[in-house]
C-alpha positions as a LaTeX table, in Angstrom:
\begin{tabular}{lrrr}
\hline
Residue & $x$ (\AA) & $y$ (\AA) & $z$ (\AA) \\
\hline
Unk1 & $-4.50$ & 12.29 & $-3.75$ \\
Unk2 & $-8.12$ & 11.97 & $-5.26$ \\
Unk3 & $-8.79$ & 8.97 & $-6.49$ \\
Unk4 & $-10.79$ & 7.69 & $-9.60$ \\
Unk5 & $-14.23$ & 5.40 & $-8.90$ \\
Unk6 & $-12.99$ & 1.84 & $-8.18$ \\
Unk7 & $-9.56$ & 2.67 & $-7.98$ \\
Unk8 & $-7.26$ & 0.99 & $-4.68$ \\
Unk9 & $-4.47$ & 2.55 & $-3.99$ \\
Unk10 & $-1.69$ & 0.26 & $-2.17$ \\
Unk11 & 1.14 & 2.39 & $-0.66$ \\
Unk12 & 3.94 & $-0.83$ & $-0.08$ \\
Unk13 & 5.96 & 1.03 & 2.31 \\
Unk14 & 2.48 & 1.16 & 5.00 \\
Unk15 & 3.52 & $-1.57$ & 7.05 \\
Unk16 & 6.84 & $-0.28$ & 7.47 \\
Unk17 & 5.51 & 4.19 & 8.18 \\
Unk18 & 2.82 & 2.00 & 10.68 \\
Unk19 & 5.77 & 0.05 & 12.50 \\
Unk20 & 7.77 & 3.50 & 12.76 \\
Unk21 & 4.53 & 5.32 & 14.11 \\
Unk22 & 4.36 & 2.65 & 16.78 \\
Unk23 & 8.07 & 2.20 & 17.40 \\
Unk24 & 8.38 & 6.61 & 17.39 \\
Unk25 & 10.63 & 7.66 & 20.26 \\
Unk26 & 10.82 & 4.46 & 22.15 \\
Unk27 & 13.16 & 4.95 & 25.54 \\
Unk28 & 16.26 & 2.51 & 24.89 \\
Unk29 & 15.32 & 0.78 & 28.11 \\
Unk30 & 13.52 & $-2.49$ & 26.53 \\
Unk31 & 11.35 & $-2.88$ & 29.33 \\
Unk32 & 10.08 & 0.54 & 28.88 \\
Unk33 & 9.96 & 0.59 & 25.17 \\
Unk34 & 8.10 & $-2.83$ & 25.43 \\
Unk35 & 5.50 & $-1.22$ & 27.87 \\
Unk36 & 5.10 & 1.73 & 25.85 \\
Unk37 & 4.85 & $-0.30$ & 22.54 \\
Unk38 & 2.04 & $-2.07$ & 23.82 \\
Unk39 & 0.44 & 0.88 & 25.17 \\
Unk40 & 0.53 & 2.09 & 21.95 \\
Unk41 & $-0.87$ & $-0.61$ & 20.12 \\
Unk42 & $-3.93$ & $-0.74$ & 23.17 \\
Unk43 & $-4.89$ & 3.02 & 22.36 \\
Unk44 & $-4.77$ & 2.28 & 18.49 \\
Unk45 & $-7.42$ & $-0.43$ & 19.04 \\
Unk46 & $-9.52$ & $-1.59$ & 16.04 \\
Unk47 & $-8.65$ & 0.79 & 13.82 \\
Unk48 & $-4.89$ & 0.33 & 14.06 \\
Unk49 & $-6.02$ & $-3.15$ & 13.62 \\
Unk50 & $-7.28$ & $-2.42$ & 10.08 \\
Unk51 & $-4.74$ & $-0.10$ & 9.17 \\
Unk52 & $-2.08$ & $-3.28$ & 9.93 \\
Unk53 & $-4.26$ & $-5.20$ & 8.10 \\
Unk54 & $-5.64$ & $-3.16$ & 4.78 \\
Unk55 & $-1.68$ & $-2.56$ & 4.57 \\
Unk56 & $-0.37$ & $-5.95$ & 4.72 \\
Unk57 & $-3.02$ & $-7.17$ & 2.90 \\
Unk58 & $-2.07$ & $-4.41$ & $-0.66$ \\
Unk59 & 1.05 & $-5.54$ & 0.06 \\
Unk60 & 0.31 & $-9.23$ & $-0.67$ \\
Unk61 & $-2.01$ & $-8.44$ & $-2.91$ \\
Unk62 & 0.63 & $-6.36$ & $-5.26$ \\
Unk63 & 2.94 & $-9.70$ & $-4.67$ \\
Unk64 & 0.65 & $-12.18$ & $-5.90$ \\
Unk65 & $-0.05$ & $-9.99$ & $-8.88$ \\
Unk66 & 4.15 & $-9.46$ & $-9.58$ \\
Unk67 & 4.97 & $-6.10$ & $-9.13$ \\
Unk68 & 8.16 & $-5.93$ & $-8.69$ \\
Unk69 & 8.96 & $-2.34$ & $-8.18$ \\
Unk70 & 7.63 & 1.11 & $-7.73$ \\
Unk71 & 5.85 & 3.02 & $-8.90$ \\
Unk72 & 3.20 & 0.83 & $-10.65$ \\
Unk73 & $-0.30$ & 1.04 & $-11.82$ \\
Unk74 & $-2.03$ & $-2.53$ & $-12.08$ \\
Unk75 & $-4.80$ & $-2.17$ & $-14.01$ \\
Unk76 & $-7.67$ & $-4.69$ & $-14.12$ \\
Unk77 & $-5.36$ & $-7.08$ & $-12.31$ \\
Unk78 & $-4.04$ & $-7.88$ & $-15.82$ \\
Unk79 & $-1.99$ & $-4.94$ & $-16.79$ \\
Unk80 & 1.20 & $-3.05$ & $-14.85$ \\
Unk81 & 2.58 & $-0.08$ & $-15.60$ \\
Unk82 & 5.80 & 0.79 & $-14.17$ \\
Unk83 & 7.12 & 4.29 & $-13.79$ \\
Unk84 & 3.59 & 5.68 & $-14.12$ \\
Unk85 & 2.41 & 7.42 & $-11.25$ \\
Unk86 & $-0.69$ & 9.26 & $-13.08$ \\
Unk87 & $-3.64$ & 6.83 & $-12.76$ \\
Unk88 & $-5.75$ & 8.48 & $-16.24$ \\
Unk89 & $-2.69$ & 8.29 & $-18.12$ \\
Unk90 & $-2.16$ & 4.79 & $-17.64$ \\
Unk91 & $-5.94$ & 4.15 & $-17.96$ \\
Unk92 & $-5.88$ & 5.85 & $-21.24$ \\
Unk93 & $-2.51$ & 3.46 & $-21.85$ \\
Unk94 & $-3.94$ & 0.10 & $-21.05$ \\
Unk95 & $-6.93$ & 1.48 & $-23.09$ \\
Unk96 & $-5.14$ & 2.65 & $-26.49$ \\
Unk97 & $-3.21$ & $-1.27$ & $-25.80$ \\
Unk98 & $-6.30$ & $-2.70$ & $-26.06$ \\
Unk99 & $-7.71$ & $-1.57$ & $-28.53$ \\
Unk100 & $-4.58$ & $-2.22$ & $-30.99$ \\
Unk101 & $-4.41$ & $-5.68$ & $-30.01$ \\
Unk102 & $-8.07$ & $-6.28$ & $-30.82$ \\
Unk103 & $-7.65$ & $-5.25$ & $-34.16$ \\
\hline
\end{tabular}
């Protein structure tokens, strides 16, 4: 998806696509799976570090601003849009809002 200037995209379900990359195909053996788990997590080094950690933090970051379901367009960490998946259409949204209620 392209993206506008100074536009974040937070994908909530992150976390949980990372934990089923790492957790993909795991022997049922827990020894084995815990080996290869860790493994894993040793070859994704720093930059499965900040994957974890860019997604965990969007996910915070959409739960301290109260979105409570998806799909959603915050805008200006004022405004959410729910439903709307099309990031100029909500722009243009939040923008006709505000300037009716400045009137």
């Amino acid at each position: 998806m392209e993206m506008a200037p100074g536009v974040r995209l937070i994908e909530l379900d992150a976390p949980a696509r990372i934990k089923a990359e790492l957790s993909s195909k795991l022997p049922s053996d827990p020894a084995q799976a815990s080996l290869i788990a860790q493994q894993r997590l040793k070859r994704g080094g720093s930059e499965l570090q900040e994957r974890l950690a860019t997604a965990y933090q969007g996910v915070i970051g959409a739960w301290s601003l109260g979105v409570t379901k998806v799909p959603a367009i915050v805008v200006d960490r004022r405004y959410v849009l729910y439903g709307e998946t099309n990031i100029a259409r909500a722009l243009a949204s939040v923008e006709d809002y505000r300037q009716r209620t400045q009137r």
